[in-house]
SEPALO-600182 format. One line per field, with one value per residue (C-alpha): x, y, z. Coordinates in Angstrom, 1 decimal. Layout:
<pts>
u: [X; ...]
v: [Y; ...]
w: [Z; ...]
</pts>
This chain:
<pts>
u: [22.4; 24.3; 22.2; 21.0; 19.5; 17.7; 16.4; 15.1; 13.2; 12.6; 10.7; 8.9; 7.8; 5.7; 4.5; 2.7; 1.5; -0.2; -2.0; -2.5; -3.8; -6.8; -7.5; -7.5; -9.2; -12.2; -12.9; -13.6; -15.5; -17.7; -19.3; -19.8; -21.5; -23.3; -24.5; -25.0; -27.5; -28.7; -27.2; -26.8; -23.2; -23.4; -24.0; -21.1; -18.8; -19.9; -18.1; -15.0; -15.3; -14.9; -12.0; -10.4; -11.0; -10.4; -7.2; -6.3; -7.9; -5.2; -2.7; -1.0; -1.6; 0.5; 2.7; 3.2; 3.8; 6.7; 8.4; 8.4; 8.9; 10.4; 8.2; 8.8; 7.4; 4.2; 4.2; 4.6; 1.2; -1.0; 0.5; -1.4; -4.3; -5.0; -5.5; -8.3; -10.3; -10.4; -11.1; -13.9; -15.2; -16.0; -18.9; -20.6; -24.4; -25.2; -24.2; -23.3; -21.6; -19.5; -18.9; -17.3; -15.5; -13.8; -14.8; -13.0; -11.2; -9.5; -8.8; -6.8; -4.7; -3.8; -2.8; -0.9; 0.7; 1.3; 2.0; 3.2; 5.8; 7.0; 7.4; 9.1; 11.5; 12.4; 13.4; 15.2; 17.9; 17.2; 17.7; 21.0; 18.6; 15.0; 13.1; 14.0; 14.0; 10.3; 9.7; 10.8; 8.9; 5.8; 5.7; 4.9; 1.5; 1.6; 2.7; -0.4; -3.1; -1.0; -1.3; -3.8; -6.4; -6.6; -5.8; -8.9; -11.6; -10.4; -11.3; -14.2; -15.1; -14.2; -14.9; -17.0; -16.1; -16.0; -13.5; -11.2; -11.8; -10.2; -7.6; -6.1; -6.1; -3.9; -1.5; -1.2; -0.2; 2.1; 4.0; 3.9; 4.6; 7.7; 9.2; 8.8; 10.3; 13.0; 14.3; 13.8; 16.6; 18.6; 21.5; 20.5; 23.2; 21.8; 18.8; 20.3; 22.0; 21.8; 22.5; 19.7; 17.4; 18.0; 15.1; 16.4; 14.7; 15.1; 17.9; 19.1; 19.5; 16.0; 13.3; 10.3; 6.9; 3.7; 2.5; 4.9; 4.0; 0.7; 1.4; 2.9; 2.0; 3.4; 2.0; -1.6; -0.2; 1.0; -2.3; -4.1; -2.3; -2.9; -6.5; -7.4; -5.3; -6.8; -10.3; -9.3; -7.3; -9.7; -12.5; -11.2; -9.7; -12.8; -15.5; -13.2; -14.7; -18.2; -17.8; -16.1; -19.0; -21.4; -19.5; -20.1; -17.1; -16.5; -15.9; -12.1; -11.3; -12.4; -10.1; -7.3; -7.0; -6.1; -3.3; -2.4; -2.5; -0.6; 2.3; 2.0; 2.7; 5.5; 7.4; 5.7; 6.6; 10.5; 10.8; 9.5; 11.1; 14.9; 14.2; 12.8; 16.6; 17.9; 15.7; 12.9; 10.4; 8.0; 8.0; 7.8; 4.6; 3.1; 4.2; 2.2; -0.6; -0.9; -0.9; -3.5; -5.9; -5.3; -6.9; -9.8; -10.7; -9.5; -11.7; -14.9; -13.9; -14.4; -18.3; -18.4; -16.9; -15.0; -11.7; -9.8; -6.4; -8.2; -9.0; -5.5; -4.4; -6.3; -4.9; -1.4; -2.3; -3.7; -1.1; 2.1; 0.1; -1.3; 2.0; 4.4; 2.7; 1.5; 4.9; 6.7; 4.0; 5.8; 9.3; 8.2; 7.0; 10.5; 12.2; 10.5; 10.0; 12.2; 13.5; 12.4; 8.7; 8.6; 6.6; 4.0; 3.9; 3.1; 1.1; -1.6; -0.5; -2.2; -5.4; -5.9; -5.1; -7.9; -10.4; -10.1; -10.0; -13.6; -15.0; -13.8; -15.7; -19.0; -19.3; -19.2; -21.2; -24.4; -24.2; -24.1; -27.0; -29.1; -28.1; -27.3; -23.8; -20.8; -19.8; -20.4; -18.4; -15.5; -15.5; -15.0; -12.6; -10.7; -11.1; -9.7; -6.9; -5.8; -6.2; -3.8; -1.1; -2.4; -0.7; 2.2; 2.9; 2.7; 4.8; 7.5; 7.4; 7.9; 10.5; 12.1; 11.5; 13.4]
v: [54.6; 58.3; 60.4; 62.4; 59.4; 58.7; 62.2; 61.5; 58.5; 60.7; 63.1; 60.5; 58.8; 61.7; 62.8; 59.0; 59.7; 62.5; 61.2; 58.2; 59.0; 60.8; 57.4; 55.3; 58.7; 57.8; 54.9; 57.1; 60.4; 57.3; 57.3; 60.9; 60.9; 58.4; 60.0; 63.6; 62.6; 59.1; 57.6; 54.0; 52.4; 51.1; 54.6; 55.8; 52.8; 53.6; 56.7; 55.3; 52.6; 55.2; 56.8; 53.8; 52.9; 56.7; 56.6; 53.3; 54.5; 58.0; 55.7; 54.4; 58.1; 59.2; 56.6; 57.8; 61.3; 59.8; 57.6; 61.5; 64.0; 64.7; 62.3; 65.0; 67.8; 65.9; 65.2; 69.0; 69.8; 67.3; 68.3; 71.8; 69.8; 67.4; 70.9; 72.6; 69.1; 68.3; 72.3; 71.7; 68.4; 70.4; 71.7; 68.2; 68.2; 65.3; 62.0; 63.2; 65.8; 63.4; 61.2; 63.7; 65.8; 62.9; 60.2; 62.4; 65.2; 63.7; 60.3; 62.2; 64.5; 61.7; 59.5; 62.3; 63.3; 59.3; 56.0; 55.4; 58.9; 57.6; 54.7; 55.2; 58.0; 55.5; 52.9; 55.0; 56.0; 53.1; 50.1; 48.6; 48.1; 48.5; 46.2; 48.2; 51.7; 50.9; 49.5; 52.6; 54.8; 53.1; 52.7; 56.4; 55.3; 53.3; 56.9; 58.3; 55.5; 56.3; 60.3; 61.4; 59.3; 59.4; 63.5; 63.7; 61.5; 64.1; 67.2; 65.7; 65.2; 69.1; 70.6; 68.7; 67.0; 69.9; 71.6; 68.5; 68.6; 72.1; 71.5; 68.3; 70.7; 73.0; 70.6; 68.8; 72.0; 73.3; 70.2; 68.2; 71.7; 72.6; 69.7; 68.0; 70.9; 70.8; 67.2; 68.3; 70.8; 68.5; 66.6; 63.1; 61.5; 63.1; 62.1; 58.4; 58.4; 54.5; 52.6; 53.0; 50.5; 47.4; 44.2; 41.0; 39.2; 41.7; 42.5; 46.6; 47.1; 45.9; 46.7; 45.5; 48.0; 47.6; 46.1; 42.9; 42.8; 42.3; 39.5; 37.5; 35.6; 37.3; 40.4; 39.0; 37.2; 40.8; 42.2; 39.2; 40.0; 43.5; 42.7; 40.1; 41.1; 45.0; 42.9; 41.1; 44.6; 47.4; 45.4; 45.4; 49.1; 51.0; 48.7; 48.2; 51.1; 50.7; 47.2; 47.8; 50.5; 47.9; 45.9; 48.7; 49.6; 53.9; 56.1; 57.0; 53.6; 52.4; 54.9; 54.4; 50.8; 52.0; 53.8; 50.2; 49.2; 51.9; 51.6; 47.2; 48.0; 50.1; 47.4; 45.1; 47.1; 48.2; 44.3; 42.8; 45.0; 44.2; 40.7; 40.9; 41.9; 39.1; 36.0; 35.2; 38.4; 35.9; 33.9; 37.3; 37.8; 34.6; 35.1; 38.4; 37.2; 34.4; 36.7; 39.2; 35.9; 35.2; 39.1; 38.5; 35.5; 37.5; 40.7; 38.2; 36.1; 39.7; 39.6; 37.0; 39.7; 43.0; 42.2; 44.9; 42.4; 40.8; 44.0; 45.2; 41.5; 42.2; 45.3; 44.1; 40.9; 43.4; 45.9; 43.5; 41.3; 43.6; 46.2; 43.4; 42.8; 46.0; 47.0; 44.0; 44.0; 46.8; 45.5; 42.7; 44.3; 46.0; 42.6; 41.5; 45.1; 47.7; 50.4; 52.9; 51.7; 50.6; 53.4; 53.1; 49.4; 49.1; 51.8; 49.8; 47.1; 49.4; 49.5; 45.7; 47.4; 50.0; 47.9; 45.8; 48.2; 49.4; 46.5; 44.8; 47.8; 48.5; 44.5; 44.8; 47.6; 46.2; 42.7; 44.6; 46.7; 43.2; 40.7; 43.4; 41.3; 41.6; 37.8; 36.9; 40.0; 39.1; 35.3; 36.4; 38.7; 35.7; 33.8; 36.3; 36.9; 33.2; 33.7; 36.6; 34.2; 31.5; 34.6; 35.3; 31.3; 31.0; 34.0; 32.2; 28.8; 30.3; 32.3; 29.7; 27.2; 30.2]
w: [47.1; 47.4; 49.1; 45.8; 44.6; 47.5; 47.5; 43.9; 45.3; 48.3; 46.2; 43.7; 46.7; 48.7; 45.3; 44.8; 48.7; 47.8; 44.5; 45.9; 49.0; 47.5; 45.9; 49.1; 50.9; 48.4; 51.2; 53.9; 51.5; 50.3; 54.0; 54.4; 51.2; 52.2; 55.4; 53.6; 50.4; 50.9; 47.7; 47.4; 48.0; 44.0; 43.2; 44.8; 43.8; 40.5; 40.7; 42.4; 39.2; 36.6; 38.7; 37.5; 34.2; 33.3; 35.4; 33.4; 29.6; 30.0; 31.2; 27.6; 26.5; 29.8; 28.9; 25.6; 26.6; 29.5; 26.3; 24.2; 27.2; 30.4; 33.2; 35.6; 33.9; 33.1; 37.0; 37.9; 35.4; 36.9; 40.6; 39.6; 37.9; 41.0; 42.4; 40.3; 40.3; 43.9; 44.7; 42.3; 43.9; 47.0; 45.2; 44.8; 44.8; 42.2; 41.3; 37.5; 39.5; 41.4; 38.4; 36.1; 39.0; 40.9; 38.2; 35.1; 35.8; 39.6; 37.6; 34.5; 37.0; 39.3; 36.1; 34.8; 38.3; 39.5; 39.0; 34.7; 35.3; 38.7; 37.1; 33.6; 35.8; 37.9; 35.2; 33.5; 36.4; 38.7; 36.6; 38.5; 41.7; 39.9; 42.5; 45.6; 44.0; 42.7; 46.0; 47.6; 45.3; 45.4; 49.7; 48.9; 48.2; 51.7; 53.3; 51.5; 53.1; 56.6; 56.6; 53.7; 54.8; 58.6; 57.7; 55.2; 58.0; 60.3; 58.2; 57.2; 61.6; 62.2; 58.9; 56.7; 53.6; 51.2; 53.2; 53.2; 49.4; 49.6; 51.9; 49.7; 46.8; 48.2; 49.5; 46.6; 44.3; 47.1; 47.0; 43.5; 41.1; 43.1; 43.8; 40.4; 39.0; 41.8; 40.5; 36.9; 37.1; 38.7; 36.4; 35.7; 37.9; 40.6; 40.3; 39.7; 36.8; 36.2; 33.0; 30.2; 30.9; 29.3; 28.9; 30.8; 27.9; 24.6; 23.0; 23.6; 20.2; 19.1; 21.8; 21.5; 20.5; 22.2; 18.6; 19.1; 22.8; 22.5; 20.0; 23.1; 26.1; 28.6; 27.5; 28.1; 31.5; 32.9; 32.0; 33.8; 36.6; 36.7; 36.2; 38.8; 41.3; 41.2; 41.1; 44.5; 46.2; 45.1; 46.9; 50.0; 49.8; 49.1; 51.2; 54.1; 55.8; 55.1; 56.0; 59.7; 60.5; 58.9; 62.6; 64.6; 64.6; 64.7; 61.8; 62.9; 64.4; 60.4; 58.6; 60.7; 59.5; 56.5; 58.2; 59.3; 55.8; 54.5; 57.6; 56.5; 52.6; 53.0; 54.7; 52.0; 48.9; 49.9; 51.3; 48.6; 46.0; 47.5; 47.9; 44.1; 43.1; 45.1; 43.5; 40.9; 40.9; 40.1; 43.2; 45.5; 43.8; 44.3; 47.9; 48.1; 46.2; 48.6; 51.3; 49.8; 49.3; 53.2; 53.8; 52.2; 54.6; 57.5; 56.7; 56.2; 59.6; 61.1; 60.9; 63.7; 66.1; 64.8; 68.0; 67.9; 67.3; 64.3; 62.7; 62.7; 62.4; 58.8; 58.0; 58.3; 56.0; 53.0; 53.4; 53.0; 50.5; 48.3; 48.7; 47.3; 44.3; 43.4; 43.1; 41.6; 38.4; 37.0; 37.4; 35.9; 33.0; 32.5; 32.4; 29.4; 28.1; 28.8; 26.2; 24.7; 24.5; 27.9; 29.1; 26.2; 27.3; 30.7; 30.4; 28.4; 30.6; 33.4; 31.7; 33.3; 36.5; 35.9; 35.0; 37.8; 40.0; 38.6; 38.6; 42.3; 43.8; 41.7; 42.3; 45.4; 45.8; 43.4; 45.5; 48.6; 47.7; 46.6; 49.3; 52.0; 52.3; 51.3; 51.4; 48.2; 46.6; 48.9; 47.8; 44.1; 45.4; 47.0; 43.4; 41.4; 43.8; 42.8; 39.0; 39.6; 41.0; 38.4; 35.5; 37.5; 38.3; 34.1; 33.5; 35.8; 34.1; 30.4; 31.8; 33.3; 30.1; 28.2]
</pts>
């Protein structure tokens, strides 16, 4: 790709680190709450739970907004609202407080600063090599588990986490409002400039609406897969560290296996995405999912001795596994849906996502608070990991059958 393009993706791709790496950071504030008030681990997965499903409810509305108006200037106002909200989290006494501060108003600003504008840019001026420029946009969110998170446990160690609340706020405003402004000046064949994005499996001329989406299997298989697979991911991202200091293992040495995940599903998204161009997108994802399933049984092998080799052994497992799906989904949904409603779409396909991802972690949490294990929570997290491939093994065979 000329090297304007790949700025573009450049761009996209730190701005996703950013937003994104205040969702995976939620792992690592989860124990300092913890230590500081006392509250119990479903409390405080409860609020990581609403993150989600308010992230996902805004998302068809985001979506919406990307299919009427420019992506990047939505981007550039929730840079500067990601700001006020985590700037306002440091000031966190209560539970309610924690619930509507991160819960609400963090969840809306990362929605309308991430994933559904990244993506519907992208589409748009990506679609002769959509796998591999998703890929590349979304290993953004692998740079954000590498950097934010190890950064935000080690202003929480010097500072406390209030400050580290501060300091993400102003690094988030400093860089997502100028540089999504920076790449909305620019012409669109600089930014990419691909063809207008066509469906592999809809006529150009007629594009399908959400209305007759819905109406169709693969539709409800995409939002299956969202839904299972966030179910069986989210588990493991926000009770990784809780679990690995359940081990005895330290604070730091926790966060910075989520470094390892990050560094794993950056390789895992941009691999996954090229070799998505190259054959059935389908059977990458089952691949992944496969892969994912194989991390859950790794992390809960690790309670008969935390080895150093097997924790990062883990890591590496979740970070390629989870990566290459998380960032197929989306191209898949643009096969069957793309046009002018595609961002309107997948954006309600993304309220799967979100719901998955609140309830993988409050499950965990509430069986973890009852059985004082987290075994059972990662079995069903292993189960829905294989309904996930069960949906993206269907949407292969009607495909094929078509």
């Amino acid at each position: 790709m000329p090297s304007t393009r790949s700025l573009s993706l450049g761009v996209i791709a730190l701005t996703l680190a950013l937003a994104y790496g205040i969702w995976y950071s939620y792992s690592v504030i989860l124990v300092a709450l913890l230590q500081e008030f006392g509250w119990s681990r479903s409390v405080l997965a409860g609020a990581f739970s609403v993150f989600t499903l308010v992230h996902g409810g805004v998302n068809p509305a985001v979506g919406v907004l990307c299919d009427r108006l420019r992506p990047l200037g939505l981007t550039a106002a929730g840079g500067a609202a990601l700001g006020l909200a985590l700037w306002a989290n440091s000031f966190i006494a209560e539970p309610w407080q924690l619930y509507l501060g991160f819960g609400v108003l963090t969840a809306i600003a990362v929605a309308a600063a991430g994933w559904i504008p990244a993506i519907v840019q992208v589409q748009r001026d990506f679609q002769d090599r959509l796998g591999l420029a998703l890929g590349i946009v979304s290993a953004g969110v692998g740079v954000g588990m590498l950097l934010v998170v190890p950064l935000t446990q080690v202003l929480i160690d010097a500072y406390g986490w209030r400050t580290a609340f501060r300091v993400l706020a102003a690094i988030c405003v400093l860089w997502i409002v100028p540089s999504s402004l920076f790449l909305l000046r620019l012409p669109r064949e600089h930014r990419g400039g691909g063809p207008v994005a066509k469906s592999r499996e809809e006529p150009a001329s007629d594009p399908m609406t959400l209305a007759q989406a819905v109406r169709g299997q693969p539709f409800w298989l995409m939002f299956s897969a969202f839904f299972f697979g966030n179910v069986c991911s989210q588990t493991l991202h926000v009770h990784q560290v809780a679990y690995l200091v359940d081990l005895g293992v330290s604070a730091i040495a926790a966060a910075s296996v989520v470094g390892v995940v990050g560094v794993s599903s950056i390789a895992g998204k941009i691999g996954g995405g090229w070799l998505s161009d190259r054959m059935q997108r389908e059977l990458v994802y089952l691949g992944g999912i496969a892969i994912m399933v194989a991390a859950v049984a790794a992390l809960a092998a690790l309670a008969a001795g935390p080895a150093r080799w097997a924790i990062y052994g883990y890591a590496v497992l979740l970070g390629v596994g989870y990566s290459a799906t998380a960032s197929l989904i989306p191209a898949m949904v643009s096969d069957r849906f793309g046009g002018r409603h595609f961002g309107t779409i997948v954006g309600v396909g993304l309220m799967g996502s979100a719901a998955g991802s609140a309830l993988g972690p409050w499950m965990a949490g509430w069986l973890f608070d009852r059985t004082g294990s987290y075994m059972l929570a990662f079995a069903i997290a292993a189960g829905c990991g294989l309904v996930s491939g069960a949906a993206g093994w269907r949407a292969w065979v009607l495909r094929v059958r078509r």
